[in-house]
N, C-alpha and C positions, 0 to 999 in steps of 0.2 A: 368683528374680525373675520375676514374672508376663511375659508377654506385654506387657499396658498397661504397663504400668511401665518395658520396655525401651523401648517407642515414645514413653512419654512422657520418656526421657532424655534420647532424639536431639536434635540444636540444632535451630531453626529455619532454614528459606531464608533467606540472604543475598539482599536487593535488589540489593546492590553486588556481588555476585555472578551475579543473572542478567543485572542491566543490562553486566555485562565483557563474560560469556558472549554475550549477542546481538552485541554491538558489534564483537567479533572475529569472528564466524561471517560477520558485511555485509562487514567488510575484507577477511575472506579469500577471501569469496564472488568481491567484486569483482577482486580482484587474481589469484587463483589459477584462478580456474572452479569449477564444483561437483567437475569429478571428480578434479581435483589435487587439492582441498582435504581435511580429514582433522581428524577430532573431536581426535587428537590437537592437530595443529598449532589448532585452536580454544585448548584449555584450557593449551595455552605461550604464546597471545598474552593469553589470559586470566589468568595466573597462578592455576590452577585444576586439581582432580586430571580425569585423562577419567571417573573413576566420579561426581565432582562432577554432568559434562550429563547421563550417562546417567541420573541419578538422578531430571534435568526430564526431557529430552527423548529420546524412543526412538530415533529413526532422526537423520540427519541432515537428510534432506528436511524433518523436524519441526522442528528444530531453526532449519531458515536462513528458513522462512516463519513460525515463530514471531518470530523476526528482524526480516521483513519486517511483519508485524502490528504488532510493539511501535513501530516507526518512522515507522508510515507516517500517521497524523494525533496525533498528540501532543496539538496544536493545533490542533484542529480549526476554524473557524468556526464561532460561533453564530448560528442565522440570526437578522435585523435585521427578516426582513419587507417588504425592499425587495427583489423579486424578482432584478432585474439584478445590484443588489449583491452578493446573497447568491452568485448564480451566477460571477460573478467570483471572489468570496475563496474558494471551493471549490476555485476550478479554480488560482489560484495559490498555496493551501494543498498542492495537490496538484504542483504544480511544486519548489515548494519543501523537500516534501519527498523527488522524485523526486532533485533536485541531491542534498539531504544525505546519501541514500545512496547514492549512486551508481547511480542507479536504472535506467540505461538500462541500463550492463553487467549489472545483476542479473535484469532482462528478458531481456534478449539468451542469459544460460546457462540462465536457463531455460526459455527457446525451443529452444535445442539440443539440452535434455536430455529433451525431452517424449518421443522413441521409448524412451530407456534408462530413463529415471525420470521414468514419466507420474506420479507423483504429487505431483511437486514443483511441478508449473503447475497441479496440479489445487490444491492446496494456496496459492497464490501467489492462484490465482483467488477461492478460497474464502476467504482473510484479507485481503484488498489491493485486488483489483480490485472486484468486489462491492460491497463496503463502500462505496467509492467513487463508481461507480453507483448504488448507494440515494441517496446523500445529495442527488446532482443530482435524481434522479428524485422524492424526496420534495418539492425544492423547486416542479418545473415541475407537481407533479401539485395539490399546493396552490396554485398561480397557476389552473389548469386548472378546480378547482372552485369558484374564485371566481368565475369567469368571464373572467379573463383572459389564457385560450389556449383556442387555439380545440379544440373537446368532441372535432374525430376527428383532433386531432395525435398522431401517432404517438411516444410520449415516449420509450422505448427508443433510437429514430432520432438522435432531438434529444438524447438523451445521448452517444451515440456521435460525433454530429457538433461536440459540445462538448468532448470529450477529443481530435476527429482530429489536429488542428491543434499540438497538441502535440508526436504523434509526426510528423507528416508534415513540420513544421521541423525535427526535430531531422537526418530520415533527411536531408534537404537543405541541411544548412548552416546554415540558420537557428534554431538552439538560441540561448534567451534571449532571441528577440523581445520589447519589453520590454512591448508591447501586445498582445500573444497574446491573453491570455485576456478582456476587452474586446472585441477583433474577433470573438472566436469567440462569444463570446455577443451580442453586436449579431449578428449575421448569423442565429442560429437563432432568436433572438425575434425577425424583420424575418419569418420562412415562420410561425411558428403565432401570434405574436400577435393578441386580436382588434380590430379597428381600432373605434372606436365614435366 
């Protein structure tokens, strides 16, 4: 039997098999930490062989931000074109799916683990945060060259100070403020909006 011929035997990737695979990697993420956790223990919460991940995913860092990628806008917002709006359902598209994974704890290990395994925040950064980041900054840079922010707003700023609010209630008690994201965008379009 040729080469092509063995590789054209093999099955196809199970969907329902990568979406186990992610599902258990967040749960165990969460609940265990990165460095308890173990490809094994993935593929017995998965019912799945470990040569199953190895076959997607290389390492485990790959593995749990591919994880965090698959999870983290599903359902994104499409923008509407009403600038405020848009900025709003971003940012509670973005809450929402911080809850359903359990996103604080999933930050939180891998803030701890950035000296042992910097590439797992590099990684987190690179599928998750980012991502996320664009979507704001593509909306305020589009309000920007309409003329409806002012041309030397610092937009970077105004994104950062449109995600702070998020983590800075939760660090204090205040998770699930139910007007968070509202106040946060009223308040950074109140500094660069232009008044006319």
């Amino acid at each position: 039997m040729s080469g092509t011929e063995t590789k054209a035997a093999g099955r196809p990737r199970s969907a329902e098999k990568d979406a186990a695979i992610l599902r258990a990697a967040l749960e165990l993420l969460a609940s265990q930490g990165y460095t308890r956790m173990s490809l094994s223990q993935v593929a017995t919460a998965a019912q799945v062989s470990k040569s199953t991940i190895h076959l997607r995913w290389k390492t485990k860092a790959d593995l749990l931000t591919a994880a965090l990628a698959a999870a983290r806008m599903t359902d994104a917002p499409s923008p509407g074109g009403d600038l405020r709006t848009d900025l709003v359902n971003i940012l509670k598209d973005f809450a929402a799916t911080i809850e359903r994974v359990n996103g604080m704890a999933l930050i939180g290990t891998c803030l701890a683990e950035e000296t042992h395994t910097p590439e797992l925040l590099a990684l987190l950064r690179e599928r998750t945060v980012l991502p996320r980041r664009a979507l704001l900054r593509d909306a305020l840079e589009q309000a920007q060259q309409a003329g409806h922010l002012r041309q030397d707003a610092d937009l970077e700023a105004a994104v950062s100070a449109l995600l702070g609010p998020f983590y800075a209630d939760y660090m204090a008690g205040r998770g699930g403020h139910p007007r968070w994201a509202e106040e946060a965008v009223d308040l950074v379009l109140a500094g660069i909006h232009v008044d006319h």
